[in-house]
PASEBA-1860 file (N, C-alpha, C; in nm, 3 decimals):
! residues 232
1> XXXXXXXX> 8.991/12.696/10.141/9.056/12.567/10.115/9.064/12.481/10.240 ~ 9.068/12.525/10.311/9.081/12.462/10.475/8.971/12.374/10.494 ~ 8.898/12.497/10.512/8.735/12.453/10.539/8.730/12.331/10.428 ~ 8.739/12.337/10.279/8.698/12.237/10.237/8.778/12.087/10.307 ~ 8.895/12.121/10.306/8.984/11.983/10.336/8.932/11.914/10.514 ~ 8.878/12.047/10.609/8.803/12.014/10.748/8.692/11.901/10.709 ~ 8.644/11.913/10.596/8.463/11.871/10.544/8.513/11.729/10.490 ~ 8.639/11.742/10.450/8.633/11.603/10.399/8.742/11.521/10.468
9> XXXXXXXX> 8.751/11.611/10.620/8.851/11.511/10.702/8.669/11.395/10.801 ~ 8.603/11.517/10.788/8.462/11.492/10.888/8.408/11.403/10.812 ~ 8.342/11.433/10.667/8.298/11.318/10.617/8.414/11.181/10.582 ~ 8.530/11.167/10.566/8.628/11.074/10.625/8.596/10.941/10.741 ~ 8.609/11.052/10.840/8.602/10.970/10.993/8.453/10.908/10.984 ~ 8.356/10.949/10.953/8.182/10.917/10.913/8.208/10.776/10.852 ~ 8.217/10.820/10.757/8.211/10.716/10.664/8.329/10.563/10.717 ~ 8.449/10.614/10.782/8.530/10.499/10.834/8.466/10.405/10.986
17> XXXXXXXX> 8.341/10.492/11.022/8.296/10.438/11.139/8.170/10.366/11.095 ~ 8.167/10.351/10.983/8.019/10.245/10.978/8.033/10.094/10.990 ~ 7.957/10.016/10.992/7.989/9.921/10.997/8.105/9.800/10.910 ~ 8.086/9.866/10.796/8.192/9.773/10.716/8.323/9.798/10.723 ~ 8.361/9.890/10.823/8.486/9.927/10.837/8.555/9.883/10.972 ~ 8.441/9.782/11.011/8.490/9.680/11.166/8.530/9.807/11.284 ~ 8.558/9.920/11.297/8.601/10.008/11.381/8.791/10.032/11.362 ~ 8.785/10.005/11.206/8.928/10.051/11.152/8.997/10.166/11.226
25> XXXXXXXX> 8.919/10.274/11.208/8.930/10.415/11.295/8.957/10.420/11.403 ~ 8.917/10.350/11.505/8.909/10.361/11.669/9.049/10.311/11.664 ~ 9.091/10.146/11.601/9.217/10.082/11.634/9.324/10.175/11.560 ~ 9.345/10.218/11.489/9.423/10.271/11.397/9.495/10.434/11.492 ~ 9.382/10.470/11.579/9.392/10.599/11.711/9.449/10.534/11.788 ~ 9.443/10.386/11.842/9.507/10.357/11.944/9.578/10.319/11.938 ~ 9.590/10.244/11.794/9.777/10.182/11.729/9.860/10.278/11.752 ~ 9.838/10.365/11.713/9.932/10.514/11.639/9.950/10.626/11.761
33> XXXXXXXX> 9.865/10.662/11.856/9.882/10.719/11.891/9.835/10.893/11.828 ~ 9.794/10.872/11.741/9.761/10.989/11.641/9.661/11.048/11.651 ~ 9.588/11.151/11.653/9.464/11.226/11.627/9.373/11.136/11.529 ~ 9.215/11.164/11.525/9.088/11.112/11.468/9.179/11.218/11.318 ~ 9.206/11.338/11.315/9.235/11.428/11.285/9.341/11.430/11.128 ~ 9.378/11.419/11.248/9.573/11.359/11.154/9.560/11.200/11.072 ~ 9.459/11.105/11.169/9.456/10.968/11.086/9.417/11.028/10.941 ~ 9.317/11.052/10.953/9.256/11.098/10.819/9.318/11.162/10.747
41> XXXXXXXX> 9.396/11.263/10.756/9.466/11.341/10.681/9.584/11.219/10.607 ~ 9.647/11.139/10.666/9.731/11.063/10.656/9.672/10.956/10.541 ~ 9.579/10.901/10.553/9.491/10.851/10.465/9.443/10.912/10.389 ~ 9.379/11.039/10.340/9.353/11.100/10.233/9.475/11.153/10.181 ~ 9.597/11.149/10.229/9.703/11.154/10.156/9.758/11.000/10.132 ~ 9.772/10.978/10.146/9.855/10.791/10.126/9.858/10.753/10.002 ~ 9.744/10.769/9.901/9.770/10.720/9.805/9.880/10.792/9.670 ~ 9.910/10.938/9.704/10.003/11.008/9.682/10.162/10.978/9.705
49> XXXXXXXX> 10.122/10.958/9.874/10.271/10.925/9.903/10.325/10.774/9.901 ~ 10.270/10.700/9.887/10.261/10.548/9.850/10.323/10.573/9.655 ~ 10.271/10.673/9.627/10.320/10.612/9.476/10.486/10.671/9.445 ~ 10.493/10.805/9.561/10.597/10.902/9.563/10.715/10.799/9.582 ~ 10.684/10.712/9.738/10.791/10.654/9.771/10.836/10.543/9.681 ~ 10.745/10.465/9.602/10.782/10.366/9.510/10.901/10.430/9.419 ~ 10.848/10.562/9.347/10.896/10.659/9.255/11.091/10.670/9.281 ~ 11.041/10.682/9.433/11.195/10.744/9.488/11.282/10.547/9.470
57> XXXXXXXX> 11.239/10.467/9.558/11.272/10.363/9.608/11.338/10.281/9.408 ~ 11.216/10.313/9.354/11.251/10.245/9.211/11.301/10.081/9.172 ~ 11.240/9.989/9.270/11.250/9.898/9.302/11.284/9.782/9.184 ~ 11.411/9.689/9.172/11.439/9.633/9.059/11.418/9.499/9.030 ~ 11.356/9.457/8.992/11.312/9.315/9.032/11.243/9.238/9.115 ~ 11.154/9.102/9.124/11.099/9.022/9.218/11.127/9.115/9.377 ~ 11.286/9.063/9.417/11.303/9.059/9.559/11.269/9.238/9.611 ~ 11.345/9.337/9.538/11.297/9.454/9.566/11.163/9.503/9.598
65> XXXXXXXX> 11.103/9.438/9.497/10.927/9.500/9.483/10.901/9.435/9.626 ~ 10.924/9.285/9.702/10.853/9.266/9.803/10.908/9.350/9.902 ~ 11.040/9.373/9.931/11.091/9.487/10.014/11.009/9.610/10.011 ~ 10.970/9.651/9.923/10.873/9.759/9.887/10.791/9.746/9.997 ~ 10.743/9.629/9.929/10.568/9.566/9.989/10.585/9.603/10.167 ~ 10.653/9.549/10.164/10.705/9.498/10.350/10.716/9.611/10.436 ~ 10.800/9.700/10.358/10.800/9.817/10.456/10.751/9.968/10.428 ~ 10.676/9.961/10.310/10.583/10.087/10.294/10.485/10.131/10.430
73> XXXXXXXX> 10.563/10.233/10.473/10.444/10.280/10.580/10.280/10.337/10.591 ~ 10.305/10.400/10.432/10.197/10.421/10.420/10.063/10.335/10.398 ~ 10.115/10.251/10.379/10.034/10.111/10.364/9.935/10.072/10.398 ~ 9.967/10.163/10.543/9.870/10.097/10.652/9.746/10.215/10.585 ~ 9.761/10.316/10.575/9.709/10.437/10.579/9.606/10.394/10.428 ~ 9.656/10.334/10.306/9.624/10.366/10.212/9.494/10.254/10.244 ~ 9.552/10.128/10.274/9.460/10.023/10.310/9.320/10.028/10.399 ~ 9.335/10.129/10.474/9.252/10.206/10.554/9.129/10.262/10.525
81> XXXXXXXX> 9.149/10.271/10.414/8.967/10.313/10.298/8.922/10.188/10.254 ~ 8.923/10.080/10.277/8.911/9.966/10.230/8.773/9.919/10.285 ~ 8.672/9.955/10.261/8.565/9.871/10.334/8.519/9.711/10.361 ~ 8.492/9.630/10.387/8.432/9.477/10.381/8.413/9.444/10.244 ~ 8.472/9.341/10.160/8.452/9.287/10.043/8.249/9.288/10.039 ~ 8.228/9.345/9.931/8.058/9.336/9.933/8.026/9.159/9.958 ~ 8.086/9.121/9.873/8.049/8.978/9.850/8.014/8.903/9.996 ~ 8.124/8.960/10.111/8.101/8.901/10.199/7.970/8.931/10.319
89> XXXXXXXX> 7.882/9.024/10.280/7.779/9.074/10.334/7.657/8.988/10.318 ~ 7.668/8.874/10.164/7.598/8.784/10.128/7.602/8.629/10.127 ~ 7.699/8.623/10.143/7.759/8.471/10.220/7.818/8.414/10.338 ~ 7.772/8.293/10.295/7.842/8.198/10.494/7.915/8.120/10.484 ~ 8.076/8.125/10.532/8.184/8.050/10.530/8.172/7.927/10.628 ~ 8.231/7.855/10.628/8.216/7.720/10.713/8.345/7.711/10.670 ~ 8.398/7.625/10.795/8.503/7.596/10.786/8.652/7.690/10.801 ~ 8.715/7.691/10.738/8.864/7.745/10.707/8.881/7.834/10.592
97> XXXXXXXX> 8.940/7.951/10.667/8.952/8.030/10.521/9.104/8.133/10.522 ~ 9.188/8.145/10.382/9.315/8.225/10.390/9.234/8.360/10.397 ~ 9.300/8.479/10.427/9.316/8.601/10.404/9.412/8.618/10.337 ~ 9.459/8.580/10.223/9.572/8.641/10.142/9.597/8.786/10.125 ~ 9.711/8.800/10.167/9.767/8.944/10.163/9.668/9.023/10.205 ~ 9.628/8.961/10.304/9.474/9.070/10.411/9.495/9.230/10.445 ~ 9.547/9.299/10.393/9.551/9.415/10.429/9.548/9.461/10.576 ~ 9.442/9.542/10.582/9.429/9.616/10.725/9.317/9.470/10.829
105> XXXXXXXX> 9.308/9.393/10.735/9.254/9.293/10.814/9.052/9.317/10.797 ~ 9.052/9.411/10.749/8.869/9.437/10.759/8.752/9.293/10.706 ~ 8.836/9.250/10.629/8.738/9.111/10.580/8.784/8.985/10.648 ~ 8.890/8.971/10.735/8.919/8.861/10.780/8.852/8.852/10.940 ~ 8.824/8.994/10.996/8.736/9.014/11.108/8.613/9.003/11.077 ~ 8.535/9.029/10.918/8.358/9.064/10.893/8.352/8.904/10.865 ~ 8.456/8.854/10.827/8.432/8.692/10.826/8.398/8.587/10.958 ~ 8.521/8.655/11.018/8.522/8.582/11.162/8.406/8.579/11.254
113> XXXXXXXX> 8.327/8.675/11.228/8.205/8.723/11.281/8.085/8.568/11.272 ~ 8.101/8.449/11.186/8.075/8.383/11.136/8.059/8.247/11.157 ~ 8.158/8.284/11.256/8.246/8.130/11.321/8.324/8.087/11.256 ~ 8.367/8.152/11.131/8.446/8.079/11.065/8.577/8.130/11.093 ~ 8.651/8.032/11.091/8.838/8.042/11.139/8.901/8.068/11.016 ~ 8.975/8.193/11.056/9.024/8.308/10.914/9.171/8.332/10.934 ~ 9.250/8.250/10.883/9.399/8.290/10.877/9.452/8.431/10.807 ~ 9.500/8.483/10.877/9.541/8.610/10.830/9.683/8.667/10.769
121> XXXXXXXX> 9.732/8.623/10.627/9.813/8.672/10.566/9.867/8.772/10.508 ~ 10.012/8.815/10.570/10.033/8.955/10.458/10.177/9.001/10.464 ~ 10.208/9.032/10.389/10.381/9.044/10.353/10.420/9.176/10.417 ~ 10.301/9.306/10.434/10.340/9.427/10.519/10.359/9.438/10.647 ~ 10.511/9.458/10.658/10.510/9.444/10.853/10.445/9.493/10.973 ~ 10.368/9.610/10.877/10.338/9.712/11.023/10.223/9.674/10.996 ~ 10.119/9.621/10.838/10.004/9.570/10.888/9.990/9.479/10.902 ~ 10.098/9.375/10.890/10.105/9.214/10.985/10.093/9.279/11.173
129> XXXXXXXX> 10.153/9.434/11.187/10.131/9.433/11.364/10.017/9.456/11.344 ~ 9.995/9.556/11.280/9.827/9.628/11.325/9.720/9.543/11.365 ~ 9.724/9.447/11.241/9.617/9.320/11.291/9.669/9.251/11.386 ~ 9.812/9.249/11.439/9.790/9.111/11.609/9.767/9.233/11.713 ~ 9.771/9.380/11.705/9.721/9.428/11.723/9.543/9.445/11.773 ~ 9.466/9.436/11.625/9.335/9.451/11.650/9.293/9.309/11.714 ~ 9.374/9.207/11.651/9.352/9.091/11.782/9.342/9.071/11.893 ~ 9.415/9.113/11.955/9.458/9.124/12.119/9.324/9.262/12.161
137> XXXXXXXX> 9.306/9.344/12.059/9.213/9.447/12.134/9.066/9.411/12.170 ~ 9.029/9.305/12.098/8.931/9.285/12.032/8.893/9.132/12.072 ~ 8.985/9.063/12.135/8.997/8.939/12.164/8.928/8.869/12.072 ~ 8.944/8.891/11.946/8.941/8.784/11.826/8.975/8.640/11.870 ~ 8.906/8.561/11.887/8.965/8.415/11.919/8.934/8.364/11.731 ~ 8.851/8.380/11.649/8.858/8.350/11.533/8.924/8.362/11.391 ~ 9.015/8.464/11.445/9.173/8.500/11.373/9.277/8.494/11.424 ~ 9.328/8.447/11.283/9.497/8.388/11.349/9.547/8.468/11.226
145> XXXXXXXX> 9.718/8.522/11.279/9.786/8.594/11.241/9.896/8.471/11.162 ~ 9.898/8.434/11.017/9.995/8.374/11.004/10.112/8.411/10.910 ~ 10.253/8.426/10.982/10.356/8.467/10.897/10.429/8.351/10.806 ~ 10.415/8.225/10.823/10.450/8.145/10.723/10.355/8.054/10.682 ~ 10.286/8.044/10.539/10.168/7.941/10.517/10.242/7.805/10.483 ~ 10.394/7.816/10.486/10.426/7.659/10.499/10.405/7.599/10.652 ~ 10.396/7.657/10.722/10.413/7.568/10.871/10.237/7.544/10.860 ~ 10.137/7.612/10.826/10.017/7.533/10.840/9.980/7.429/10.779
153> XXXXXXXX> 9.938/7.323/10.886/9.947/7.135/10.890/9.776/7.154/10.822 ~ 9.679/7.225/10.824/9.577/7.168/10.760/9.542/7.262/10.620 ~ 9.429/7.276/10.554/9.437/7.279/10.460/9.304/7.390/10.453 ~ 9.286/7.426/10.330/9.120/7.579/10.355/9.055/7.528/10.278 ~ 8.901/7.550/10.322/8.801/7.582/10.200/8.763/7.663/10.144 ~ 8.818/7.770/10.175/8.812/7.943/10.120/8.951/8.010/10.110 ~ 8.982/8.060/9.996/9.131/8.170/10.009/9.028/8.281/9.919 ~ 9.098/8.346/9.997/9.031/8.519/9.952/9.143/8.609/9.852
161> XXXXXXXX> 9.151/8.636/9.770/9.300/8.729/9.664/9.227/8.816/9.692 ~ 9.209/8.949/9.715/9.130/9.068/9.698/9.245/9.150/9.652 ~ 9.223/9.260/9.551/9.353/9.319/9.505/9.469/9.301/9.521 ~ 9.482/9.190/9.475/9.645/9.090/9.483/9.719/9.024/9.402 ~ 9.670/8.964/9.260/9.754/8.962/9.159/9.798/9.088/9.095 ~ 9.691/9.141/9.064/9.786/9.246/9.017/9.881/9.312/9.046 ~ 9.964/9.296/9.150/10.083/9.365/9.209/10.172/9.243/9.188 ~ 10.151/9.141/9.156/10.255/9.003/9.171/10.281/8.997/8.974
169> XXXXXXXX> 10.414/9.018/8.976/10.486/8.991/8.833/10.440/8.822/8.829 ~ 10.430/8.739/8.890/10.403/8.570/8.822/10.294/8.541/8.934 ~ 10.218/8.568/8.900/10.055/8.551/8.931/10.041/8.417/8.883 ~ 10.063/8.348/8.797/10.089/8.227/8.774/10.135/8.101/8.909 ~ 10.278/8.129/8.891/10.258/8.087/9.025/10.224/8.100/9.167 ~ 10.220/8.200/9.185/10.131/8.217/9.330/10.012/8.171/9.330 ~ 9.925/8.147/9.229/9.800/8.073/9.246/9.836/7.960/9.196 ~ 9.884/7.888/9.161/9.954/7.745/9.173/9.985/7.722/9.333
177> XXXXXXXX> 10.029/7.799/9.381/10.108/7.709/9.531/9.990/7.774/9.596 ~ 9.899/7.881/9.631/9.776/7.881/9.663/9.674/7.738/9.665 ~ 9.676/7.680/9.546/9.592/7.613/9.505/9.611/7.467/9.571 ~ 9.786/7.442/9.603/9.825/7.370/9.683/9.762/7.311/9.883 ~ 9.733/7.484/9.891/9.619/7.491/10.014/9.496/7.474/10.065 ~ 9.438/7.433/9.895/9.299/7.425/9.922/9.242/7.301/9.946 ~ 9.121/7.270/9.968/9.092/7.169/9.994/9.023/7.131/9.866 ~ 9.006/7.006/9.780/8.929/6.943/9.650/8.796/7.040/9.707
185> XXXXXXXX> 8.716/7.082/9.609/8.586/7.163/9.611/8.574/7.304/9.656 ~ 8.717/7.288/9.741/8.758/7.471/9.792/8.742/7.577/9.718 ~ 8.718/7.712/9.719/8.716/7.806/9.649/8.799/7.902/9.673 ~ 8.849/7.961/9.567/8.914/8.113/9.577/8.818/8.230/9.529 ~ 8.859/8.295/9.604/8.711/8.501/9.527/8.839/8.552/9.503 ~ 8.832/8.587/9.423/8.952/8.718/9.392/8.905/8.791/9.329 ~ 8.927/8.954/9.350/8.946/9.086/9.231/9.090/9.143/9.250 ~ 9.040/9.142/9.081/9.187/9.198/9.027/9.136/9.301/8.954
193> XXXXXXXX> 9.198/9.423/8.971/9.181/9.498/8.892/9.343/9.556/8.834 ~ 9.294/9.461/8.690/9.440/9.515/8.587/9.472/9.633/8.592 ~ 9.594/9.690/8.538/9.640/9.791/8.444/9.571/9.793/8.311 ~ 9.445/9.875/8.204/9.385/9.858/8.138/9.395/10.011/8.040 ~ 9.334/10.037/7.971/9.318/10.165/7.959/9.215/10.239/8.019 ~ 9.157/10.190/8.105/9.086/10.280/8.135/9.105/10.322/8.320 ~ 9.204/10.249/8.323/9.274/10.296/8.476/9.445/10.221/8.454 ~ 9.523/10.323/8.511/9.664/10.311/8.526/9.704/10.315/8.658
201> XXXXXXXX> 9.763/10.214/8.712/9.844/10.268/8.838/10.002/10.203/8.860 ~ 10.105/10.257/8.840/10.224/10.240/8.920/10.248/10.082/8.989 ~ 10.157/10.042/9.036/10.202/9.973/9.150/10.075/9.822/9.112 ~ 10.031/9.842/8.978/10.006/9.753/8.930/10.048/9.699/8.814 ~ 10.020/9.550/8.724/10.056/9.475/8.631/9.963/9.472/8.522 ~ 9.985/9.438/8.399/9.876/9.454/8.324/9.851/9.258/8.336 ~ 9.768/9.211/8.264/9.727/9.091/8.245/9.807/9.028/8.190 ~ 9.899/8.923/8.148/9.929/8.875/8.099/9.848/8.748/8.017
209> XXXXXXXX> 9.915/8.659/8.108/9.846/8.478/8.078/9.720/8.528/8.120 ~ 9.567/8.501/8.073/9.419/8.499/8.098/9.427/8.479/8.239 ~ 9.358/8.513/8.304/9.368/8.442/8.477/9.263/8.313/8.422 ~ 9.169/8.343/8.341/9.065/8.225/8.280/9.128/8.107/8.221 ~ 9.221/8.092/8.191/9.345/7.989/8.161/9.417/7.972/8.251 ~ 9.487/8.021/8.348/9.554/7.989/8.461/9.468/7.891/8.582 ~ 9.343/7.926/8.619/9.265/7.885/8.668/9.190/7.712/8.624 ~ 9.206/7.751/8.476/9.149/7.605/8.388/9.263/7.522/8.425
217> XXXXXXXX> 9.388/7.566/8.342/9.489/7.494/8.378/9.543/7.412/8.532 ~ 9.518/7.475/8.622/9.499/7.452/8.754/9.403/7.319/8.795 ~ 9.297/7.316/8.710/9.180/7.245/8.679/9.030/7.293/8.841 ~ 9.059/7.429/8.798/8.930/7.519/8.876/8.791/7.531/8.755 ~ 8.710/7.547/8.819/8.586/7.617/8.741/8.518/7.737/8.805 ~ 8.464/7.798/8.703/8.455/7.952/8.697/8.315/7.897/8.791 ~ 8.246/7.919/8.833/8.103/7.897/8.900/8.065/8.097/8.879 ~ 8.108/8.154/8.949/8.034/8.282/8.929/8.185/8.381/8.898
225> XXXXXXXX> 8.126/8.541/8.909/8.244/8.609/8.875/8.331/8.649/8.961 ~ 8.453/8.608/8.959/8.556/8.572/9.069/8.542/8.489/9.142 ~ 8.477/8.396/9.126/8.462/8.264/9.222/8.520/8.151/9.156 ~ 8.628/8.083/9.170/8.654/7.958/9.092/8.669/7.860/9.237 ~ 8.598/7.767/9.162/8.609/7.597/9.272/8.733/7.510/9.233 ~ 8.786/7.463/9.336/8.910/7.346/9.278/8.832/7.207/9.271 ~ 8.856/7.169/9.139/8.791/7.010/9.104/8.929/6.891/9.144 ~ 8.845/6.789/9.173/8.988/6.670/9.193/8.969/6.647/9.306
END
């Protein structure tokens, strides 16, 4: 049993050092202080203890669930398998773009790579440090760390949702005041992956309102899948 769990701490660390993983691994050893060893272990457990602590915590409403959000430690850990959005391996940003609820930060760095200037949003505290963190290591001059999107004076042509409604009870409005940020012709990419029958998780929502109606209503158009443009 060892041996097997050694094989899949090794293929782990492999697979976290390729390129779409920006060098998650290296910063995450020097954040922490932790073993190549132990990271991994911590991460191939996370998604266990991420659902444990919700379980215990039992969070009641709006304000609770973001308390959740904010200070789950494991967070960092679970976010940590997260490779580069594919999509972004095939396109070129110009201009301005959100990182909504950017996680460990991996697509707001494979962006930046680009020239394009990538605001970096996220309600988790320790991976709001991690990334001013990988900033400062990395001397990112093309990411910015932002903790309030009301104080920003200009406006995006890209916001990114990547697994992010579905954890928000009124997805409704959050892409309403999103939509507030964009620029006329701007785009949002988002995946969502519901609560469905054919995957369940805890710490997600099922669909409610269509997001295909929320989006119309908004007055976006679908152009491809997960891509809607703001018209006006």
């Amino acid at each position: 049993m060892k041996e097997i769990k050694n094989i899949q701490i090794i293929k782990l660390a492999e697979k976290l050092r390729k390129p779409q993983f920006v060098g998650v691994l290296d910063d995450l050893i020097a954040f922490t202080g932790l073993s190549e060893e132990n990271i991994c272990r911590h991460i191939i457990n996370s998604g266990l203890k991420v659902r444990a602590e919700l379980k215990f915590v039992n969070p009641k409403g709006d304000a609770e669930l973001k308390l959740f959000y904010r200070c789950c430690r494991e967070y960092l850990f679970l976010n940590a398998y997260r490779e580069v959005w594919p999509i972004f391996e095939r396109v070129k940003f110009k201009g301005r773009a959100l990182d909504f609820a950017g996680g460990m930060g991996n697509d707001s760095i494979w962006v930046s790579k680009e020239r394009c200037q990538v605001d970096y949003h996220e309600i988790s505290i320790i991976q709001r440090a991690f990334m001013k963190f990988r900033i400062g290591r990395h001397e990112l001059k093309s990411v910015w760390v932002v903790d309030d999107l009301n104080r920003c004076a200009d406006k995006y042509n890209t916001i990114f949702l990547r697994d992010v409604l579905e954890h928000v009870p009124d997805y409704n409005a959050l892409i309403k005041q999103l939509s507030g940020y964009l620029n006329p012709g701007g785009l949002i990419i988002e995946h969502t992956p519901w609560n469905n029958k054919e995957r369940n998780s805890p710490l997600h929502f099922k669909e409610k309102t269509p997001l295909k109606k929320v989006f119309k209503d908004l007055h976006f158009v679908n152009i491809a899948n997960g891509v809607w443009r703001k018209n006006g």
